[in-house]
N, C-alpha and C positions, 0 to 999 in steps of 0.2 A: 486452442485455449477454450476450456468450458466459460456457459454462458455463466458457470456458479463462479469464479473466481473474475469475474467482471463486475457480477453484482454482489460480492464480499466486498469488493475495493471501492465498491461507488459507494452502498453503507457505512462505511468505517469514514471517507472523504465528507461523506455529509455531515456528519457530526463530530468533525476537525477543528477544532480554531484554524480562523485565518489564514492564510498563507503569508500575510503583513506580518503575523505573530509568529516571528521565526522559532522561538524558543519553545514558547507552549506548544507548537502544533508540533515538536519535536519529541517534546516531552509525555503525549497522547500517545503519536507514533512509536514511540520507545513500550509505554503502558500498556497500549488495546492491540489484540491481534484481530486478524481479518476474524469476522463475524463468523462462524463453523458450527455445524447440528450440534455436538460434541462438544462443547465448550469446556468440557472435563477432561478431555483427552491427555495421552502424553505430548500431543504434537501441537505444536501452534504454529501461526505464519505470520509474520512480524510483515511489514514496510519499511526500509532502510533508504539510505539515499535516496530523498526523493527530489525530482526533477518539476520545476514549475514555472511557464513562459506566462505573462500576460499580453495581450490582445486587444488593441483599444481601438475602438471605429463609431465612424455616425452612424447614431441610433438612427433602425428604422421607420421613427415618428417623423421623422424630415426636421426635426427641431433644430437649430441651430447650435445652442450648447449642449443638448445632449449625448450623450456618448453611452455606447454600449461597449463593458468590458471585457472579456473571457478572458479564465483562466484556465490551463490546461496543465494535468500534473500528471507525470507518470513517474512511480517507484523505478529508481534505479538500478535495486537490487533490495528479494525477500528474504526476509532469514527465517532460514525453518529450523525451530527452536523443542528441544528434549525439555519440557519442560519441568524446570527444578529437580535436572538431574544434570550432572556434570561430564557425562559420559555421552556420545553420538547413539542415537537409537540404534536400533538393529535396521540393516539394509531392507530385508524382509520388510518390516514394519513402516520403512520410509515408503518403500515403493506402495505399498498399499495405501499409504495414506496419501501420497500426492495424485493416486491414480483415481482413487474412490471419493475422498472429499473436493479435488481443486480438476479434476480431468487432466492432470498432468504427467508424464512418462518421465521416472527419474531417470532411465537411463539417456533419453535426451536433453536431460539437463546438467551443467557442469557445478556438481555441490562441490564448493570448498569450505573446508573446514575451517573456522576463527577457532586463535587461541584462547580469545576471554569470552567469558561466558554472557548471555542477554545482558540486558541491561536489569542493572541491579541481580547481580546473581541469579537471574531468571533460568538460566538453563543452560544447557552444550549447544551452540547454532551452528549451522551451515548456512554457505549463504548461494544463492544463483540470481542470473540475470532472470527475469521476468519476460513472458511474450511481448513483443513489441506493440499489440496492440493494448496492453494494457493500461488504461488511462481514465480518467475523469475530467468531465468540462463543464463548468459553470460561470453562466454570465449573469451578469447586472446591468442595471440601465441607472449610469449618471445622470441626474439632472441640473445639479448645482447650474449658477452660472457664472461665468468667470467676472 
């Protein structure tokens, strides 16, 4: 996995609602593709299922009710989206694009085909599993106290 398609997904993660906001951050993820030079392109690359554990432990201040949180989220699967065309790109055309903008080898990836198009009539998508290391983690220091 390129270092570019880690810090697509950390950009697009940082300016997410929530992860408490199950619908809006749904609704973002549906809207924004990962961040890309090209933002005019035919190709985009969506977040789909996405996967997120929280982590809750004594903060390292020694405080008693403090708690530090992490969250850790990883896309379950991307959908690489023809965008606002109803038809699958050209093979040619994907490989180039998943090789040149995300460092990724379409032939070692398993794109399947969805019947309905992005969300909101966005486009033709495929979808693949993502590198396993692909993730974002961000923590907070509770201090409330109980």
């Amino acid at each position: 996995m390129s270092s570019t398609l880690q810090e697509a997904y950390t950009a697009l993660m940082s300016r997410a609602p929530g992860a408490a906001f199950r619908r809006a951050r749904s609704l973002y993820l549906n809207k924004y593709p990962l961040p890309q030079p090209d933002q005019n392109g035919p190709l985009r690359l969506f977040v789909c299922q996405e996967r997120c554990e929280e982590l809750e432990q004594p903060a390292p201040d020694g405080v008693a009710h403090h708690r530090l949180v992490t969250l850790t989220c990883r896309p379950g699967e991307l959908a690489l989206v023809h965008w606002q065309q109803p038809q699958a790109a050209e093979p040619s055309l994907i490989a180039v694009y998943l090789r040149d903008t995300w460092g990724l080898e379409a032939d070692a990836l398993q794109l399947l085909t969805c019947d309905e198009p992005w969300f909101r009539d966005g486009g033709h998508q495929l979808r693949f599993s993502p590198p396993d290391t692909l993730m974002d983690q961000q923590s907070s220091l509770l201090t409330l106290s109980e």
